[in-house]
C-alpha positions, 0 to 999 in steps of 0.5 A: 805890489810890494816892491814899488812899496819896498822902493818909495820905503828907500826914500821915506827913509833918507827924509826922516830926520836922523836917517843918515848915520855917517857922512859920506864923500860924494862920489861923482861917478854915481849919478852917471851909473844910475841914469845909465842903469835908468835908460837901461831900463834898470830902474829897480836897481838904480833906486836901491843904490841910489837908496844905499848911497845917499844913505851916507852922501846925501848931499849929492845932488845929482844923485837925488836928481836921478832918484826923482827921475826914476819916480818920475817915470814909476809915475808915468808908467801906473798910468800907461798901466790903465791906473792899476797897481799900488801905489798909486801915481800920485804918490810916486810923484810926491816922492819924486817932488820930495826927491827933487826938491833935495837936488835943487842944490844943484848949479843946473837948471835940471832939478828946476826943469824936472820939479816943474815936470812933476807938476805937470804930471799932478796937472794931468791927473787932475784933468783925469779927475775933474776935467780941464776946466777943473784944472784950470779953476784951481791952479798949480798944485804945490809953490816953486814949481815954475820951469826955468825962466827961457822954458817959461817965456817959450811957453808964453811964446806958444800960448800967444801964438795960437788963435782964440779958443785954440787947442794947443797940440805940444810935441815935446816934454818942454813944450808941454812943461812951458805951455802948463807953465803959461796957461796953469800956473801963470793963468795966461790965456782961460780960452786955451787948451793943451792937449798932450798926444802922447798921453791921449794915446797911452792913458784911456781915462786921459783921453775919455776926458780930453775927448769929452772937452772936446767934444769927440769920440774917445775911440777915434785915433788922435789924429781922426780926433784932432781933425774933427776938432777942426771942423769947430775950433782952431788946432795948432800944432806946436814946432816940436809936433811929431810928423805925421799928428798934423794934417798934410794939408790947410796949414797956416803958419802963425807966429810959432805955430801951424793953425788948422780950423776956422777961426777968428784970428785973435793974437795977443802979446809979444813974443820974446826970447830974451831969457833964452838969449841970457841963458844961452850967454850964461850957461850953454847946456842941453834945455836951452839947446832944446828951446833952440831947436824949438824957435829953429823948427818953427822957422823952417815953416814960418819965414819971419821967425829968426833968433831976432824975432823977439816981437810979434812976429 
């Protein structure tokens, strides 16, 4: 227990004012060396150096970037861990706001996408708390919190893609991001639920919740669940859904997604990528590839989806 507490003191410490005792150089080679102490799974020593540098450069952004990550991921690791330990999640997701929040500085869209992810992370335990429609009446938890701007319009995408009373099923962090975006933030579509499959098989009080609004056995397999969802709603898997969630069989592709159940087909609102097409003209980098990649998937089931598809399609 206390060395999660010793790492979110590192933090607590940089903020508070007259923390920093002497102006340092940055020194570009830090942020590389911790993300890759980061996927190495050395996530204690990359927030002590990362805690030490910023000490004396803290006007490195992608240093304070990093450091938000490697809460980020403290985060999601106390909720695969049954919700045990102390600290608990949510502090480590105000510390990895905090953290972001000082790598916004940034000429990238990563601190943008990364705040965004935090909040999402609040949006998932506050279903754990008080379910999704308890979610959904109260809305974002903190301001500033929007992805960017193509992240965003490819989660309205999504969320007009699907069916009335549709159950959204996102294969990807950014598919997630940008559907929370559309249906929590943004209010978009109150007849929509996201479900998360990665987190319905890693968090049990995740799952106890997501199988009470949709009315299944929280010991059914996600798949086993999905389908008997079906037999009362429509599914729809997004472009980005692991191989092998969906069901081989009576898929219908609409627009960005493939919809499984019985369903009054009921569509509204265009689709569009025109924040996806400045993005890509402005700064090519790895999110709006990955948005790509996206529309790309959901083309190779749906014929009338191409990069010129900006209306219903």
């Amino acid at each position: 227990k206390q060395l999660p507490l010793r790492r979110l003191s590192i933090l607590a410490c940089l903020v508070l004012p007259g923390a920093v005792a002497a102006q340092g150089a940055v020194d570009p080679s830090v942020a590389p060396r911790a993300a890759s102490m980061i996927r190495s799974g050395a996530q204690v020593r990359a927030t002590e150096m990362l805690g030490r540098y910023l000490a004396t450069a803290p006007d490195d952004g992608a240093a304070w970037l990093q450091l938000g990550y490697v809460y980020l991921l403290d985060s999601r690791a106390w909720h695969r861990s049954s919700h045990t330990g102390d600290p608990p999640g949510t502090l480590f997701l105000d510390f990895a706001a905090t953290a972001l929040d000082q790598s916004l500085r940034l000429p990238t869209d990563s601190s943008v996408y990364l705040r965004a992810m935090v909040e999402l992370e609040r949006a998932i335990s506050r279903v754990e708390d008080v379910g999704w429609p308890g979610l959904r009446a109260a809305g974002p938890d903190g301001p500033g919190s929007m992805p960017p701007a193509y992240v965003a319009e490819a989660g309205r995408n999504l969320v007009n893609s699907c069916p009335a009373s549709g159950v959204l099923v996102t294969g990807s962090e950014l598919e997630a991001v940008g559907v929370w975006s559309a249906l929590v933030a943004q209010h978009l579509r109150a007849d929509l639920v996201l479900f998360l499959p990665v987190r319905y098989r890693e968090d049990s009080i995740y799952r106890q919740r997501m199988a009470a609004e949709l009315r299944v056995t929280p010991v059914l397999p996600v798949e086993v669940a999905l389908a008997r969802v079906a037999e009362q709603r429509p599914v729809c898997y997004s472009p980005m859904t692991e191989s092998g969630l969906a069901p081989r069989t009576g898929l219908t592709p609409m627009r960005l997604v493939r919809v499984t159940g019985s369903s009054v087909v009921v569509l509204s609102g265009a689709l569009g990528i025109s924040e996806l097409l400045q993005a890509t003209l402005m700064r090519p980098a790895a999110l709006p590839r990955e948005v790509i990649t996206l529309y790309g998937n959901a083309a190779r089931f749906n014929g009338s989806v191409s990069a010129g598809c900006v209306h219903p399609c």
